[in-house]
C-alpha positions as CSV (number, residue, x, y, z in Angstrom):
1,X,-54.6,27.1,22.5
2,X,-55.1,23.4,22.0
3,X,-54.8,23.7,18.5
4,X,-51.9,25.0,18.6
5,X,-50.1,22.6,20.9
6,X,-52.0,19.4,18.4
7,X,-50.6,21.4,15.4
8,X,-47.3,21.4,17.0
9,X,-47.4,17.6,18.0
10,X,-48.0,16.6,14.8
11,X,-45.4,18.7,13.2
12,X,-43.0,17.2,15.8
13,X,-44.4,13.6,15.2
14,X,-43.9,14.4,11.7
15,X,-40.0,15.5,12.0
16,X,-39.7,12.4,14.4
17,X,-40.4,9.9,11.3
18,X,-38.4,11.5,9.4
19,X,-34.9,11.6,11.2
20,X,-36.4,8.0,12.0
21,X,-36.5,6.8,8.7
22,X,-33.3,8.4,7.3
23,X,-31.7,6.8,9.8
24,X,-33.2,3.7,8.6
25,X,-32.1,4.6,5.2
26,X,-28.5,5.6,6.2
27,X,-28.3,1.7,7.9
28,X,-29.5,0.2,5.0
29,X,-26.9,1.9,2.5
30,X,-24.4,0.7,5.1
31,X,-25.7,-2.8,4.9
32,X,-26.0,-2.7,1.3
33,X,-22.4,-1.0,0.4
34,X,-20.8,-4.2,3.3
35,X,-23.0,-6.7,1.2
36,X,-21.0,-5.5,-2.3
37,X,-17.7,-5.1,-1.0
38,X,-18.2,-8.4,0.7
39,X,-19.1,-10.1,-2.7
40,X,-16.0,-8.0,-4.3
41,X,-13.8,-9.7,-2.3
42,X,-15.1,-13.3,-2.8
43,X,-15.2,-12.6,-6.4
44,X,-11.2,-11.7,-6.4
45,X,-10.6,-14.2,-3.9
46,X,-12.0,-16.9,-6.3
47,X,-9.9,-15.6,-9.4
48,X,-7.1,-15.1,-7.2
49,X,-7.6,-18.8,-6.9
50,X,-8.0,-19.5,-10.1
51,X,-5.1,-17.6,-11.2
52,X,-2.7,-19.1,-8.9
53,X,-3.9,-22.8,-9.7
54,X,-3.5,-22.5,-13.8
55,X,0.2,-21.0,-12.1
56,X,1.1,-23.9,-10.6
57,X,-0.1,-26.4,-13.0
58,X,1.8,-25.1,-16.0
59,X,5.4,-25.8,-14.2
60,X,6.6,-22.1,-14.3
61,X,8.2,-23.2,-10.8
62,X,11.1,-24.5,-12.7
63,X,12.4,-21.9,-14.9
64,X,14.0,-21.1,-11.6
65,X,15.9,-25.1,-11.7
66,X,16.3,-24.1,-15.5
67,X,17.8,-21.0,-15.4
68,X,20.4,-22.1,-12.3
69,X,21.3,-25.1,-14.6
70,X,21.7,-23.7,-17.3
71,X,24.0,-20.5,-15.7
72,X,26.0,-21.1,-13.0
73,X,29.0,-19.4,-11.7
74,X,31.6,-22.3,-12.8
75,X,30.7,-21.0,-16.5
């Protein structure tokens, strides 16, 4: 009778780690999946950046000046 009841403890210790450790494992997908999207976002963020800069630096703001100089309503 007490073999039986050791056999199940350590079936039932056994099941324990393992619905431990997959929960463990689910966590660290979790973790891991946050970590990429996280450095997704600083990476578009940063060419985002970029993009907008080289924007404003090449003085496409005034084609709108240009174009209402250029055709106005008096024409």
């Amino acid at each position: 009778m007490i073999k039986k009841y050791l056999i199940l403890a350590i079936c039932g210790l056994i099941f324990g780690a393992f619905i431990y450790g997959r929960g463990i494992g689910v966590e660290k997908c979790k973790l891991e999946t946050a970590v990429k999207n996280n450095e997704f976002l600083q990476q578009q963020t940063k060419q985002r950046e970029k993009i907008n800069a080289e924007v404003y630096h090449t003085n496409m703001r005034d084609v709108r000046r240009v174009l209402r100089a250029k055709y106005t309503i008096a024409e």
